[in-house]
N, C-alpha and C positions, 0 to 999 in steps of 0.2 A: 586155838587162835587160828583164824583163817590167813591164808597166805600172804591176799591183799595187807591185812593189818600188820604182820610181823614184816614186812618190807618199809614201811610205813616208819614203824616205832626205829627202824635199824638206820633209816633214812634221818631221824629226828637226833638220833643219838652220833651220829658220825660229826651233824652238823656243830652239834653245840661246841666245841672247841672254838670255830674259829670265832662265834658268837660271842666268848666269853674273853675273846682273846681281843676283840672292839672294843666290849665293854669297859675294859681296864682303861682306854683312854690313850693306847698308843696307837690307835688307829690314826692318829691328826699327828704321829710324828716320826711313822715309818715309812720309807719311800716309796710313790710308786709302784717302783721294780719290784720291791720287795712286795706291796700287797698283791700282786698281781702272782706273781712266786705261791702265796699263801693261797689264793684263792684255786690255782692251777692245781693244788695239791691236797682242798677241805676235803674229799672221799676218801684219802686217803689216811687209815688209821692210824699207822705208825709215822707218820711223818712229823718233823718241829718245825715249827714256825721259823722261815729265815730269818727273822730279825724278832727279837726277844722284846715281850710288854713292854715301856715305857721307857724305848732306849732315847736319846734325846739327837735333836738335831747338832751339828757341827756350828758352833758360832762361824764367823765370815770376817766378823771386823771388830775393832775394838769400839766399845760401849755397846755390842748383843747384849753383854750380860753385864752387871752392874749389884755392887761392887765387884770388882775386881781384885782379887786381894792372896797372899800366901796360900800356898797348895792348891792353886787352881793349876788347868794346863789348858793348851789351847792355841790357834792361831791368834785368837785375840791378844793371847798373851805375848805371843812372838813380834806382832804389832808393836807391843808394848816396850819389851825389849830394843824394837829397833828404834824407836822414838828416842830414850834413854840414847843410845848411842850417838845418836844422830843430834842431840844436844850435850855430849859431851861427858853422859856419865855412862864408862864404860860394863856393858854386862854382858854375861853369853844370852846369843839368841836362839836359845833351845825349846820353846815353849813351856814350860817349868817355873812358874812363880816361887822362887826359892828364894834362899837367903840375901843372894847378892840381887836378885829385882827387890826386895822390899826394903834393900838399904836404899838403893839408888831410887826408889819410890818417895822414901822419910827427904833425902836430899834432895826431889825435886821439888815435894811439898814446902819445906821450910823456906827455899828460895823462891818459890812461887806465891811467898805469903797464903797458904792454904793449911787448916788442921793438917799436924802432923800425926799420923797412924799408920802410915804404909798402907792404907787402904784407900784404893780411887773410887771416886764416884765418879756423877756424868759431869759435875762440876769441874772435880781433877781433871779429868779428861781432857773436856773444852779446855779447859787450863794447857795442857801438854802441846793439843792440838796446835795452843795460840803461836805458843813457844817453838815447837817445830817448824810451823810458818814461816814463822821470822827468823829461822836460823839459827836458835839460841838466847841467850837470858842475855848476853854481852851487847846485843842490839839494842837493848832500849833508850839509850844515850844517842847510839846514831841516831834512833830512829827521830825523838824529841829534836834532833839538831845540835846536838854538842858538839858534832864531829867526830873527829879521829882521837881514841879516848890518848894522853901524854904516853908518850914509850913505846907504841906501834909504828908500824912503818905503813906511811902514807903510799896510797893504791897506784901503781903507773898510772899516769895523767897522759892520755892520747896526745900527739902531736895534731890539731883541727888548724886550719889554716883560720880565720876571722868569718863569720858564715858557713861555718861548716857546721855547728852544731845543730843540731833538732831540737825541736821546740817540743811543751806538752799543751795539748789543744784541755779546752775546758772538760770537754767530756773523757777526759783519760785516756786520750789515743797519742800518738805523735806524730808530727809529721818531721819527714826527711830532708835536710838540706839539698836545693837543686843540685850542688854540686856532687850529692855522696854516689857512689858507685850504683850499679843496678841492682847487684847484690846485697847492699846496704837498706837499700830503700826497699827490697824484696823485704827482710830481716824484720824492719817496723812495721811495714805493712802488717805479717804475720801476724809480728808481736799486739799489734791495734785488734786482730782481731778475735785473741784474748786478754789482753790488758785488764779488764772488770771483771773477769770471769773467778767463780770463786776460788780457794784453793782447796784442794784434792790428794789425800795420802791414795800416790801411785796415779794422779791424774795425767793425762797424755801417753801411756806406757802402757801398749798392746796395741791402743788407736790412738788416732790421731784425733778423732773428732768426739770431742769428751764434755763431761759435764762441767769439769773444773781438773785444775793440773795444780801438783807442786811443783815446788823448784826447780827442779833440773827437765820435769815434760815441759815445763815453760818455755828454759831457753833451748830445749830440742823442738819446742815447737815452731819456734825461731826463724831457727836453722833451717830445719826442714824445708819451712815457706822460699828459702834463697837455693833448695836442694842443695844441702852441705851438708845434713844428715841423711841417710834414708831410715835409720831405726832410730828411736828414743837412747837415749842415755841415762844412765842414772848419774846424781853428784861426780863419784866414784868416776864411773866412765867419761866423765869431761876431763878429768886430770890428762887422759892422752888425745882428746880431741886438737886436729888442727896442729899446730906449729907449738914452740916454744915461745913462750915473752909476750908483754902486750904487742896489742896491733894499732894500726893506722885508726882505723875506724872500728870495728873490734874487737872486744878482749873477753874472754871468758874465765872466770872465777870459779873453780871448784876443791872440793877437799869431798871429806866420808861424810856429814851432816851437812852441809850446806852448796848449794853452786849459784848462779847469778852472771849477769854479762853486763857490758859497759858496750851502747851503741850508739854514734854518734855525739858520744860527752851524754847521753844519759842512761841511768842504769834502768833493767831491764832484771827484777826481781819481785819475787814473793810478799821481802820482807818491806814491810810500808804500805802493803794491800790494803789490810786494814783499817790502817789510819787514813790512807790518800783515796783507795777507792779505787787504785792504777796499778798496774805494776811497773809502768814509768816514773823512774824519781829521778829528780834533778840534782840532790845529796850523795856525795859519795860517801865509802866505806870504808872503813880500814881493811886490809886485802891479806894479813896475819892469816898464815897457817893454808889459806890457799895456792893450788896450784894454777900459776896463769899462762892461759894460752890464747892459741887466735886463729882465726881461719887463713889459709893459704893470702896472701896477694891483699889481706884486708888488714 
């Protein structure tokens, strides 16, 4: 065999590893970094591929993958977990669909009127998502207009002079009574200027200028517009924003699942997006279980 050809055939046979290592199909799900890694290193005989056939990408959010169900693990899942919490059925947020995610699954199906399996689809899900939104399964009475369901204690009612309140324009903004302070009227503004926008698991939290915000990026995004926040807050984190007690004009509502404000006599929440299309409602809440505060001087 002449020289040329044995160079040739040695050139052919070095190759094929990485060729066969495409073929399997993890080529469309290893990173990058990593093919580039692979390719830095095809001449070389003894070397393994950094990243192994058909390893699979990291989901990101809950409903990647579907169903969702016992003995998966994942961020999706730890999503899933905090959901749970954050409507009230307590579970650890370990990423681990174990025992105690698939009771508090069975429980949020049966009150959700959904098959009961412990297994969520994308239906469940949107189901969870709806229920997050609004804070929990205890709003739907608010939200129809019952009121304050018998045996809760009714929300601090702002002291408004006659005219102080804001109004909600047709298109789901509000405007600010001339009399409310400048940081009042900063507050709505903001707030107008996501009022419609959708809601968002982790929307406003990191940036400011987002596609959609939950609860609590909502009313930090609020804030923010009157500079009374400089970062986002979670639920959680408004328990110690600003003062104790309601305020004049006002009042911030938080706990670990839900937060919401009362501005100018109107609320300034998530839950009722849906229905109204705003997140200016003119209904108030029952205020149970939250902790209320309020900005300096407001």
């Amino acid at each position: 065999m002449s020289c040329r050809l044995a160079c040739a055939v040695a050139a052919l046979s070095l190759a094929a590893p990485a060729a066969a290592f495409a073929d399997t199909g993890g080529g469309a799900e290893y990173s990058t970094e990593a093919a580039s890694t692979q390719s830095a290193h095809s001449s070389t005989r003894a070397r393994t591929p950094a990243v192994k056939p058909g390893l699979k990408v990291k989901v990101k959010h809950l409903g990647d993958r579907v169903p969702i169900k016992r003995g998966m693990k994942g961020r999706d899942v730890k999503i899933l977990q905090d959901f749970f919490n954050r409507i009230g059925m307590k579970v650890s947020v370990d990423g681990s669909f174990g025992a105690g995610t698939y009771r508090a699954a069975r429980r949020f199906e049966k009150r959700a009127d959904r098959p009961v399996d412990g297994t969520l689809d994308s239906d469940d899900i949107n189901a969870l998502r709806s229920v997050v939104s609004q804070g929990g399964f205890n709003l739907g009475e608010d939200d129809a207009g019952a009121g304050t369901a018998a045996g809760t204690t009714p929300p601090p009612v702002p002291t408004l002079a006659p005219g102080d309140k804001a109004t909600i324009n047709p298109d789901g903004t509000a405007t600010a009574p001339a009399s409310a302070p400048v940081a009042v009227q900063q507050i709505i503004a903001a707030g107008n200027a996501i009022a419609t926008k959708p809601y968002k698991y982790g929307g406003g939290h990191g940036k400011w200028d987002d596609s959609g915000y939950d609860c609590s990026g909502s009313v930090s995004y609020a804030l923010h517009g009157a500079d009374l926040l400089k970062v986002a807050r979670d639920s959680t984190g408004l328990e110690t924003f600003g003062e104790d007690g309601p305020g004049q004009w006002v009042t911030v509502y938080g706990k670990a699942s839900h937060a919401y404000m009362v501005v100018a006599g109107l609320r300034f929440d998530t839950s009722g997006r849906s229905k109204n299309g705003t997140r200016w409602q003119s209904d108030m809440r029952t205020s149970d279980g939250y902790v209320v505060r309020h900005p300096a001087g407001l």
